[in-house]
N, C-alpha and C positions, 0 to 999 in steps of 0.2 A: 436535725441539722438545719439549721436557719437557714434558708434562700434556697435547699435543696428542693428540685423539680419535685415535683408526686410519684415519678417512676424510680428515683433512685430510693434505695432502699439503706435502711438504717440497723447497722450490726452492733454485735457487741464489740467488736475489733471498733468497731468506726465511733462506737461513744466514749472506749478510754482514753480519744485523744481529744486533751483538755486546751485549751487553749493557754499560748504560751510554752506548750509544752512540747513541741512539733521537734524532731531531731532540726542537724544543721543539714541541709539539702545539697549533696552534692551535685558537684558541675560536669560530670561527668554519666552517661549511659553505656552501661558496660553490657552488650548483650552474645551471648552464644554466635556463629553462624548458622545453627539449625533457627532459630528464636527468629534472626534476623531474615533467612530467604524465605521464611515462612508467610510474614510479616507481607513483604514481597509478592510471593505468588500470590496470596490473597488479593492484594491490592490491586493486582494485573488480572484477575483472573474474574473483579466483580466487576472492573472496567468495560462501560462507563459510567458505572456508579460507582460508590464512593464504599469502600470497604470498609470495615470496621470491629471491634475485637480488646482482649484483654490478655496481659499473662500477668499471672500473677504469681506469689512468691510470699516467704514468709513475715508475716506480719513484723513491724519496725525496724524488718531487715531493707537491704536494695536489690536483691538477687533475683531478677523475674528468671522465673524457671519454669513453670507451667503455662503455654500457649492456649488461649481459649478465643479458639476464632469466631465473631456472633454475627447472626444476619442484620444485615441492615433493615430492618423497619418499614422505613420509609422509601425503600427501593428509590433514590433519588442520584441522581450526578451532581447535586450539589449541594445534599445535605445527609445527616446519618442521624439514625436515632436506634437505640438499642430497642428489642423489641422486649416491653417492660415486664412479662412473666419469665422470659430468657434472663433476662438481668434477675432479678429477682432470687431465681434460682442458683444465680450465678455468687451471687453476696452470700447467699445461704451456705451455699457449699465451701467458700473459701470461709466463710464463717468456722465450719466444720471443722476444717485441714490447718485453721491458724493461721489462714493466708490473710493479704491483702492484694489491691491491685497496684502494683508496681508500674506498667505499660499499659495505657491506654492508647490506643492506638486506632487511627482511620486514614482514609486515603482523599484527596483534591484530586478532582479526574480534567478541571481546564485551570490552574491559577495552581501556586509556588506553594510548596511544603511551608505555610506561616499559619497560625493559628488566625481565624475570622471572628471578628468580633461576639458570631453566635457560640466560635468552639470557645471563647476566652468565658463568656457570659456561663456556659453551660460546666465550665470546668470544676468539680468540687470538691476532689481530692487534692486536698494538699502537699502530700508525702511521692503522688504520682509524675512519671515522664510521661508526658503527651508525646507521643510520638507521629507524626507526620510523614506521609509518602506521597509525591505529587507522581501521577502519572500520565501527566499533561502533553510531554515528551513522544512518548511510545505507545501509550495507550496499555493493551494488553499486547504487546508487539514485544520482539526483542530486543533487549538494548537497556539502557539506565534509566532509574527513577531518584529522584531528590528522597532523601531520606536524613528526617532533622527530626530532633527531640526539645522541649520546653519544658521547664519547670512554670507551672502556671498558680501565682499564689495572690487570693485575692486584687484577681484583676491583671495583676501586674506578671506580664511575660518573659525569660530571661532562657534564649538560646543556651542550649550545655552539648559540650560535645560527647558523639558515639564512638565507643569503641567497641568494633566485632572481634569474638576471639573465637579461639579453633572451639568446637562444638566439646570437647575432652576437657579444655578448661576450667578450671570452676573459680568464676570471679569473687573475690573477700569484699563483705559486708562493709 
C-alpha cells in the first residue's frame, strides 16, 4: 500500500481493494452501546494518555462488532501509536475471521475530539470511521466526553454522524 507507515501491515482483505473500487462511505456511525461505553471507559481509563483501539467487523460490510482494545505504544498524552507486533497480529487475525477494521479509534487527553494533522497524515484505511473521544473535560472523572467520528479519505476529513443503539440491536450494512 503506497504511503503506508512500515508498521501497518498488508492483508489479503486490504489488497482486493482496487482503487476506484472503494463502496459509497456512509455518513453515518451506527454503533452498539456496549461498542460505544467501551470506547469510553478505555479513553477515561488510560487518561492522561491518549487511548487507543479497533473494532472491527465484516469485511465490505459497516457493522463494527468486534472490540479490540490496543496499548498505546507510545505511552504519550499526546500522541498514540499502536504497538506494531500487536497490530500486526491484529490484521492477521481479522485477516482470518474476514474482518476488517471498521473503527479506528483513540482518545485527545487536552484539545477537541478533531482529527490532528499527524491522525489525518497517519490515516490509511479508507472504508474506516476514525472515531475521536476528547477527554479534556473530565479527565478520567465522571461526567462527559466529546465523542465524534470522521470518514478520512486521502487527506480529506468529512464529520459523520453517530448513532448509539440498544446493545440487542443489530444495525443493517
Amino acid at each position: 500500500m503506497a504511503g503506508a507507515r512500515p508498521s501497518t501491515p498488508t492483508t489479503s482483505w486490504a489488497r482486493r481493494v482496487r482503487p476506484g473500487s472503494l463502496p459509497t462511505l456512509g455518513r453515518v456511525l451506527t454503533l452498539d452501546r456496549g461498542t460505544y461505553d467501551a470506547i469510553v471507559a478505555h479513553a477515561k481509563r488510560d487518561h492522561p494518555d491518549e487511548a487507543c483501539g479497533v473494532v472491527a467487523g465484516p469485511a465490505g460490510g459497516d457493522r463494527p462488532d468486534r472490540f479490540v482494545e490496543m496499548v498505546n505504544a507510545a505511552g504519550s498524552p499526546t500522541f498514540y501509536e499502536f504497538d506494531s507486533t500487536d497490530l500486526l497480529n491484529l490484521y492477521k487475525e481479522m485477516d482470518d475471521r474476514d474482518e476488517e477494521p471498521v473503527v479506528i479509534y483513540h482518545s485527545h487527553t487536552a484539545t477537541e475530539a478533531y482529527p490532528s494533522r499527524t491522525d489525518i497524515g497517519l490515516a490509511m484505511e479508507p472504508n474506516a470511521h476514525y472515531v475521536l473521544v476528547s477527554t479534556r473535560e473530565h479527565g478520567n472523572n465522571e461526567g462527559p466526553v466529546e465523542f465524534r467520528s470522521y470518514r478520512i479519505v486521502d487527506g480529506v476529513v468529512t464529520e459523520e454522524d453517530v448513532t448509539v443503539v440498544d446493545s440487542n440491536t443489530t444495525p443493517t450494512d
